[in-house]
N, C-alpha and C positions, 0 to 999 in steps of 0.2 A: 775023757780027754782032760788034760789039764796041760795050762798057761805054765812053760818054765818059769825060775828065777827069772827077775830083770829082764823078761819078753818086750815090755813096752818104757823100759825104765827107760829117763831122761826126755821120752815123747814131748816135749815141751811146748808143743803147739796144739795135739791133742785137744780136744773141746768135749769128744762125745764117745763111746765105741759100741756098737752092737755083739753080742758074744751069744756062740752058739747054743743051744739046747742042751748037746752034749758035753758042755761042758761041766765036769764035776768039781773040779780043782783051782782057785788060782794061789799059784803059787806066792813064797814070799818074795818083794820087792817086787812083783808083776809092775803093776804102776810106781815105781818108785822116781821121784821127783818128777811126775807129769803136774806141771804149773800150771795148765791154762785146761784140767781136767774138770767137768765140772758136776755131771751125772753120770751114774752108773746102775743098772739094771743085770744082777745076777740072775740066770736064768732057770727055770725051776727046778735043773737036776742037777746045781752045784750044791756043793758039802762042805765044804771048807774054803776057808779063807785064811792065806798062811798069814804067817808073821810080816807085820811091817807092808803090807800089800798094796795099802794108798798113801806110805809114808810121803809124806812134804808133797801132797798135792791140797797145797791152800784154797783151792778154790771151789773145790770139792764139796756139793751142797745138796745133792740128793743123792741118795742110795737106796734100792729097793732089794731087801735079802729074802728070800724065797723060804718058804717052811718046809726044805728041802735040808737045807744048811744045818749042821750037829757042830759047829764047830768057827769058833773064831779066835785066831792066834794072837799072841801077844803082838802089842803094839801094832794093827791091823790099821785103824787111822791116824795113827799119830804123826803130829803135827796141819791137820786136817781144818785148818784156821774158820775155815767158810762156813764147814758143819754145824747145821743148829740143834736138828733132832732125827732122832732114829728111833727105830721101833727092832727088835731083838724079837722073835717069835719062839715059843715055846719047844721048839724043834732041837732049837740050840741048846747043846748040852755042855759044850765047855767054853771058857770065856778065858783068854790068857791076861797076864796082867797090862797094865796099863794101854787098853784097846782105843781109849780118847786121850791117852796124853795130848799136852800142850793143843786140847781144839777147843781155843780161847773165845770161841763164842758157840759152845753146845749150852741151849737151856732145857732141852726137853731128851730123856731116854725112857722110853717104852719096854716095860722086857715081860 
């Protein structure tokens, strides 16, 4: 199963989401400008992470990626203001560009 395009985009009130087991997929701009997003728990049979998927959700401050995941698109959290640190597991095989753009307060990346 995978989350289309823009499923939850503009969510703007959003705080938390529980996502199912079978999910393999979230698409790009899934969460795209959910504001008031703040954790996120991928669940251990997703794979990918499209492009731009938590774009402009600033508030955005944990994230747990399963060593299920081979795959993180460009610009995945960009603009992700809140983000401090993250851990990337060896699972992950490809990395597109600019994954932390403008996330003005990441000090720690784990890979």
């Amino acid at each position: 199963m995978s989350l289309g395009w823009y499923a939850f985009a503009y969510c703007k009130k959003l705080t938390d989401i529980v996502l199912p087991e079978s999910l393999s997929e979230i698409s790009p701009y899934t969460f795209f400008l959910c504001e008031e997003l703040e954790s996120i728990v991928i669940p251990a049979g997703g794979k990918k992470i499209g492009g731009e998927a938590f774009e402009g959700c600033p508030r955005l401050c944990n994230v747990t990626i399963p060593d299920t995941v081979t795959k993180i698109a460009s610009h995945a959290f960009y603009r992700c203001e809140n983000l401090e640190s993250i851990e990337i597991l060896q699972s992950v095989k490809t990395l597109g560009c600019g994954i932390f753009r403008e996330c003005a307060n990441l000090k720690s990346i784990t890979i």
